[in-house]
C-alpha positions as CSV (number, residue, x, y, z in Angstrom):
1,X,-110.9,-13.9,-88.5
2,X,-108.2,-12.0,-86.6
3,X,-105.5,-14.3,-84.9
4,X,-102.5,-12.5,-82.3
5,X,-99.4,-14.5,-83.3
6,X,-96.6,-14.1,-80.4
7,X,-93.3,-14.8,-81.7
8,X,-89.7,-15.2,-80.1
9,X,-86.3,-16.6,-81.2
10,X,-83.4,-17.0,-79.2
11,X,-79.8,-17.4,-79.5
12,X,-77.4,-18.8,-77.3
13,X,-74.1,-17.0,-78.9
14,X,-74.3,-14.6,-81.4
15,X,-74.6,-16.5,-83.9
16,X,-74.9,-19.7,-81.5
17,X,-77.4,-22.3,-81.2
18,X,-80.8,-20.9,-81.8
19,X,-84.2,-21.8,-81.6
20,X,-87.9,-20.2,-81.9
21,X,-91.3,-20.4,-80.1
22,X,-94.3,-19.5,-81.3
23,X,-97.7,-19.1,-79.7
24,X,-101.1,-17.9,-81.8
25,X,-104.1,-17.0,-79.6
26,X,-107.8,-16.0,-80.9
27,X,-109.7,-12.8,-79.9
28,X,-110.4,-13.9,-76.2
29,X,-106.5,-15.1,-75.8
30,X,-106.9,-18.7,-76.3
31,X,-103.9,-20.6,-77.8
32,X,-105.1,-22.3,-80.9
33,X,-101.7,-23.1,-82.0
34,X,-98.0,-23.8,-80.8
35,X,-94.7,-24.3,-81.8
36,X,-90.8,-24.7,-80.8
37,X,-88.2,-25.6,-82.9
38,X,-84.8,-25.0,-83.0
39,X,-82.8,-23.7,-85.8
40,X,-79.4,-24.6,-85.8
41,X,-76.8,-21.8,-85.9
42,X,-77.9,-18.5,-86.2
43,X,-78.0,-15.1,-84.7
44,X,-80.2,-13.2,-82.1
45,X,-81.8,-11.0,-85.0
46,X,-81.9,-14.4,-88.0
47,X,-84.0,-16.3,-84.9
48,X,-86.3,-12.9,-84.1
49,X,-87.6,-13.0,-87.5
50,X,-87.3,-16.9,-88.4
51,X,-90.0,-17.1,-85.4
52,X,-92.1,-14.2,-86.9
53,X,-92.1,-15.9,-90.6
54,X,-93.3,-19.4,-88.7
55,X,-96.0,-17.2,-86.7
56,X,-97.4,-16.0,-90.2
57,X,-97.2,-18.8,-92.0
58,X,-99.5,-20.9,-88.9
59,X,-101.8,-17.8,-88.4
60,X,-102.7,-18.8,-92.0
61,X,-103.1,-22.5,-92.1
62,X,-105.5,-21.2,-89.0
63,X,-107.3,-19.4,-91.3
64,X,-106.5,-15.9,-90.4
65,X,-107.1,-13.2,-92.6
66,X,-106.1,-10.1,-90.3
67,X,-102.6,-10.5,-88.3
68,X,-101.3,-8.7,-85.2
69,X,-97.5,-9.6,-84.9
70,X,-96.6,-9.3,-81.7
71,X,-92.4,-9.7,-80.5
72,X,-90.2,-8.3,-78.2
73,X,-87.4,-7.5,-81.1
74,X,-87.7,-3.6,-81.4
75,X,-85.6,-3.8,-84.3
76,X,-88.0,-6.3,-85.8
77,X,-91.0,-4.4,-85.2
78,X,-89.2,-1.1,-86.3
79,X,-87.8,-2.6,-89.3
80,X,-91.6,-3.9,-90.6
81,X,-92.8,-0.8,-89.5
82,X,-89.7,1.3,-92.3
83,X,-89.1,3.0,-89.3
84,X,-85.3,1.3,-89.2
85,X,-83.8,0.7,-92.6
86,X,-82.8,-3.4,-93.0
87,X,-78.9,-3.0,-93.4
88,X,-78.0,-6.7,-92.6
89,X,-77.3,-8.1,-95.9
90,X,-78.3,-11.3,-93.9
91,X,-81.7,-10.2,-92.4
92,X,-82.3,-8.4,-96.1
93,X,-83.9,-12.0,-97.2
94,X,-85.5,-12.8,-94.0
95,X,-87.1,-9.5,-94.1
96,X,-88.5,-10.2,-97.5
97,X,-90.2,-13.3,-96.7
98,X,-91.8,-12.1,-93.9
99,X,-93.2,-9.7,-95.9
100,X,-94.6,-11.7,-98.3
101,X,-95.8,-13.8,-95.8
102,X,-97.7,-10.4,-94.3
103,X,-99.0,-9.5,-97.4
104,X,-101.0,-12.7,-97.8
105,X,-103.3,-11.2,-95.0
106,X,-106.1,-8.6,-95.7
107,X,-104.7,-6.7,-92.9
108,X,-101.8,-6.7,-90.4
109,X,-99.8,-4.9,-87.8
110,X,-96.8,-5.3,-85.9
111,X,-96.7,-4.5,-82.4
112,X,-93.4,-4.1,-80.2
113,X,-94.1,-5.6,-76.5
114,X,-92.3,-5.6,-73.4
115,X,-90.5,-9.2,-72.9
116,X,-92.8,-10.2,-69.9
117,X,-96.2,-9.8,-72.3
118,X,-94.1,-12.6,-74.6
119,X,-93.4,-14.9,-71.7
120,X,-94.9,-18.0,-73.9
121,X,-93.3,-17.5,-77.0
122,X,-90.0,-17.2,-74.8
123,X,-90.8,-20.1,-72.9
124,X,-90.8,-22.5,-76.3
125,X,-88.6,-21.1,-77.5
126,X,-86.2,-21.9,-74.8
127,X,-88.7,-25.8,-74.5
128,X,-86.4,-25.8,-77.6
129,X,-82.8,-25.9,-76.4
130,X,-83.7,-28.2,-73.8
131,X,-84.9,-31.0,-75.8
132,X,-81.4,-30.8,-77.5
C-alpha cells in the first residue's frame, strides 16, 4: 500500500514556539490519518523535519509500505534528495532519523510542493499554536 504523507512545521521565531501538522491521504486523496502537535522551542528547519519524521512513522503504523513525502521545505526535500549537503550540526540528527525512518519502507520519494498544495498540513499545524 502506497500512502502520500503531507507534512508541515512551523515556527513562530526562529527558534520560537513551534509546532507540526501532519496529514496522510490514500491513493484517491482520502485522509486516513491526522495530527498537530506542538513542539516547544525550535526552529523553522528542526519543525520542517520533526513533522516529516511524525508523517513516516504514522504512514507506517497505517501500514504503508511505499511513501511519497510531500512538504513545502525545499531544503528538506533537497537535503533527502543529497542534492543540499546537511551542514546544521542541529538538523545532522534529525536528518538521520528520518532516514531511518524512510528506509523502513520498500520504496519512497520526496516531493517538494508549492505551499498552497500543503494547505492541511499548514492548517494543523498552526490548529497547534492555537490550542496553546
Amino acid at each position: 500500500m502506497k500512502l502520500v504523507v503531507y507534512a508541515d512545521g512551523a515556527s513562530r521565531g526562529n527558534p520560537g514556539p513551534a509546532a507540526i501538522g501532519v496529514s496522510v491521504v490514500d491513493s484517491e486523496g482520502r485522509e486516513l490519518a491526522s495530527l498537530s502537535r506542538q513542539l516547544g522551542v525550535a526552529t523553522n528547519n528542526q519543525a520542517e523535519y520533526t513533522a516529516a519524521i511524525e508523517g513516516v512513522r504514522l504512514a507506517a503504523r497505517l501500514g504503508a509500505q511505499s511513501v511519497e513525502l510531500r512538504v513545502d521545505s525545499e531544503l528538506l526535500a533537497r537535503q533527502l534528495e543529497g542534492r543540499y549537503r546537511v551542514k546544521d550540526a542541529k538538523l545532522r540528527p534529525l536528518y538521520d532519523e528520518l532516514m531511518r525512518e524512510l528506509g523502513r519502507f520498500r520504496e519512497w520519494r520526496v516531493s517538494h510542493v508549492r505551499r498552497e498544495e500543503n494547505r492541511r498540513a499548514d492548517a494543523l499545524a498552526n490548529l497547534a499554536f492555537e490550542r496553546s
